[in-house]
N, C-alpha and C positions, 0 to 999 in steps of 0.2 A: 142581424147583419144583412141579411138578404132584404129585408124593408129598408133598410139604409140604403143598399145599391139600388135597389127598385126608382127611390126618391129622386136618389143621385141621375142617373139615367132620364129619367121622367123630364125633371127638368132642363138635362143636356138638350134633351130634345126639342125642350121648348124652347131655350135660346137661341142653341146656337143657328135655326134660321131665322131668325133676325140679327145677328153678325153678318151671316154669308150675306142677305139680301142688302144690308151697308155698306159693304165690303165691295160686291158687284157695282152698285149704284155710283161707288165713290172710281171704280176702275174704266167706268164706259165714258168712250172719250169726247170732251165737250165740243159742244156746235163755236166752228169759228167767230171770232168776234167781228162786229156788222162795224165800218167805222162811217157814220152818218151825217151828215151836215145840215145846218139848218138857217134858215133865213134866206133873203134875199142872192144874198152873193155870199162867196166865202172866198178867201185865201189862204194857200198851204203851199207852202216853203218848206225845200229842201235843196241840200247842199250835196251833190255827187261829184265826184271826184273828176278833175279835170281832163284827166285822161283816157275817160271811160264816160262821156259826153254819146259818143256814137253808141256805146250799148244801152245807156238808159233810153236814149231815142228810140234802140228797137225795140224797146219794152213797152214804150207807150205806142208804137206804132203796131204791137201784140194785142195792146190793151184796146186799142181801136177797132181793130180784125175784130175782137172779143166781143166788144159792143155790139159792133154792125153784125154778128149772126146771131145776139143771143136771140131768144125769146119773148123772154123780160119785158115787160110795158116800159116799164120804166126806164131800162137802156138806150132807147131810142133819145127820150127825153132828157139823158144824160150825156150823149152823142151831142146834142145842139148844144148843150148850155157849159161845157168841159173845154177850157183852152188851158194850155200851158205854154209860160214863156221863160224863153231862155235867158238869162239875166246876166252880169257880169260876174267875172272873178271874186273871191270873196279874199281882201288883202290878207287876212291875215293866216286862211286856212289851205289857200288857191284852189279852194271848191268852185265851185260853179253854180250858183245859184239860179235853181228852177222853180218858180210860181205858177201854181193851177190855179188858174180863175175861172168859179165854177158858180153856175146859178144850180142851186141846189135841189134834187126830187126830193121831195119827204120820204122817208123811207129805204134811201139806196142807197145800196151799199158803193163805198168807193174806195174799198180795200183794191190796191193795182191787184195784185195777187191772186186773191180770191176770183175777181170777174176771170182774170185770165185761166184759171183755173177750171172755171163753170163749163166755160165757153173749148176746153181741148183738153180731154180726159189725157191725152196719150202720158204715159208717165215721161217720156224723151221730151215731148214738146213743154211740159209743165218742169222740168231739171233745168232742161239749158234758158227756161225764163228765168227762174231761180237765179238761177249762176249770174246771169247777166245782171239782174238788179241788185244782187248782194254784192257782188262785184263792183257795181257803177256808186252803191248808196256810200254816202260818209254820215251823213244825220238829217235828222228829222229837227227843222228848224221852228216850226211852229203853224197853227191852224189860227182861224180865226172868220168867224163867219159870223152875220147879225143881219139886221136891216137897214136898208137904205134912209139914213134920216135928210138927205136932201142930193137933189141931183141936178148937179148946175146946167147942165146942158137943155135943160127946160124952162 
């Protein structure tokens, strides 16, 4: 009987850290996801609510702040090539549709969020961003980015 709990033990031991260390691995929380674009130019379409027009604007006007102190090489280069325009009514949902027309970094990130994020630890100043773009969003209408296969202005 005592060889039998010996065995039993022995082995507890040997498993169960490889439980715990799956168990941990599977608890540590993941790296946010990067949302990236690629090619020449992109387009990304979204519909925010019509009433709440002026707080999406201060969010990108956060998002701008954000840019212009990061660090980032690549922010800078994201700064030139990032316009958004404000578009008309959309009939059927009276969203408001805004288009980013963006010449793309390889590699950058253009989660709104996350730069503003980067860029103002404060937990107050990264809430009332929050608030404001959940607040202003109604949907994500679509991306779409590739290369320029002709450009008639040339």
């Amino acid at each position: 009987m005592r060889r039998l709990f010996g065995v039993v033990v022995a082995g507890a031991i040997l498993i169960l850290p490889a439980y715990s260390q799956s168990a941990s691995a599977q608890q540590a929380p993941a790296a946010p996801q990067k949302f990236t674009l690629e090619g020449d130019v992109a387009l990304w379409s979204v519909a925010i609510k019509a009433d709440k027009t002026a707080d999406y604007e201060q969010v990108l006007a956060k998002l701008k702040e954000a840019l212009t102190k990061s660090e980032k090489p690549e922010a800078k280069q994201q700064l030139a090539g990032w316009r958004v325009m404000r578009g008309v009514k959309n009939p059927s949902t009276g969203d408001i549709i805004y288009t980013h027309i963006i010449t793309p970094v390889a590699g950058a990130d253009y989660t709104i969020m996350q730069n503003i994020y980067d860029a103002f630890p404060d937990p107050m100043v990264r809430q009332q961003m929050y608030d404001l773009y959940r607040g202003a969003f109604s949907q994500n209408l679509g991306v779409n980015s590739g290369k320029v296969v002709v450009d008639l202005s040339k």
